[in-house]
C-alpha positions in Angstrom: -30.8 1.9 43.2 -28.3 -0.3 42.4 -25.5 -0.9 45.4 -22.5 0.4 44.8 -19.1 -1.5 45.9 -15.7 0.3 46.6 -12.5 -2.3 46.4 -8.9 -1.6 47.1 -6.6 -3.6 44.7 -3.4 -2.9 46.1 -1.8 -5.5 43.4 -3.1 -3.2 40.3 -2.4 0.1 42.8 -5.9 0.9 42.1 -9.6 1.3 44.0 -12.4 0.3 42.1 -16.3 1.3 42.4 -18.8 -1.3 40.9 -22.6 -0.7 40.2 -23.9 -4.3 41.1 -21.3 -6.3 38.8 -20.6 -3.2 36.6 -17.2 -1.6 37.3 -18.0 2.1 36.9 -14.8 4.1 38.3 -11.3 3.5 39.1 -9.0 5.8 41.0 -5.0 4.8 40.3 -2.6 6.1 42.7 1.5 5.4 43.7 2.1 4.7 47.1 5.8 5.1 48.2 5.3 4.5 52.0 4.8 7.6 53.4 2.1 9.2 50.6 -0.3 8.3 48.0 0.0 10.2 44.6 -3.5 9.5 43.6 -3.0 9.9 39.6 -6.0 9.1 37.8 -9.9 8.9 38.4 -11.9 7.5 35.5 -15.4 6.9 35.0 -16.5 4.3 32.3 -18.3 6.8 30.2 -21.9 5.3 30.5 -21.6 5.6 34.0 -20.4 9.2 33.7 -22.8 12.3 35.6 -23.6 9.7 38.2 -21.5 11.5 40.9 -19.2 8.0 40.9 -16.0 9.4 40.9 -16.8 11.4 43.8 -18.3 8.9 45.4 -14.3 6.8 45.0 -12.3 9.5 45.7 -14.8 10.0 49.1 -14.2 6.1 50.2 -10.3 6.0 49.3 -10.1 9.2 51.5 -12.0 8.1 54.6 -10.0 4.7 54.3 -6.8 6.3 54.2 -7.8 8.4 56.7 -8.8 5.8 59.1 -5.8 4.1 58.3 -4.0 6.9 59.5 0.1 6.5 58.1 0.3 7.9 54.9 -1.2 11.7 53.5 -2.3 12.2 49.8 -0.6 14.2 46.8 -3.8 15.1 44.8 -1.7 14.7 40.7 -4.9 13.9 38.8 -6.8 17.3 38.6 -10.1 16.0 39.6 -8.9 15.0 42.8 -7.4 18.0 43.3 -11.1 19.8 42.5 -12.5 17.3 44.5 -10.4 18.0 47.3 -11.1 21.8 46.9 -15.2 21.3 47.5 -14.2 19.0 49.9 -11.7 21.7 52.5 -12.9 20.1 55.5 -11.1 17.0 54.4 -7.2 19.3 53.8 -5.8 17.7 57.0 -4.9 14.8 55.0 -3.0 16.3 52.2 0.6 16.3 51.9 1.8 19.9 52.4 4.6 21.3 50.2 7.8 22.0 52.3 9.1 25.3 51.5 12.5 25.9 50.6 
């Protein structure tokens, strides 16, 4: 199997997973201090039914969780799906305040 490397590219608000050289997904998010809107995940389409996205969205969790200062606000729908097979992982999600 090829190794797979995950890349945060703060410049380009963007993590990356590459398949040896190949980039394969990309996860775009805004970051205004206190959250992450995580907009976007995108698989290049030959890499698509690989489980990659998944796989992105997993490591920019568990680094944002490690980091430990900002929650996420899942915009893009399959982060929001992701996060919905993934309930164990909630604590990090910014809750809506209500009014």
């Amino acid at each position: 199997m090829t190794q797979l490397t995950f890349a945060h590219e703060p410049d380009a608000s963007r993590y990356t997973l590459f398949a040896g050289s190949e980039l394969v997904s990309v996860l775009d998010y805004r970051d205004d201090g206190r959250s992450v809107a995580m907009t976007r995940a995108y698989t290049v389409p030959t890499f698509r039914g690989h489980g990659y996205a998944g796989e992105l969205v997993e490591r920019a969790v568990a680094e944002l969780e490690k980091a430990g200062d900002r929650t996420i606000v899942p915009v893009c729908w399959y982060v929001a799906d992701w996060f919905d097979a993934h309930p164990e992982r909630a604590a990090i999600l910014q809750h809506r305040r209500s009014a």
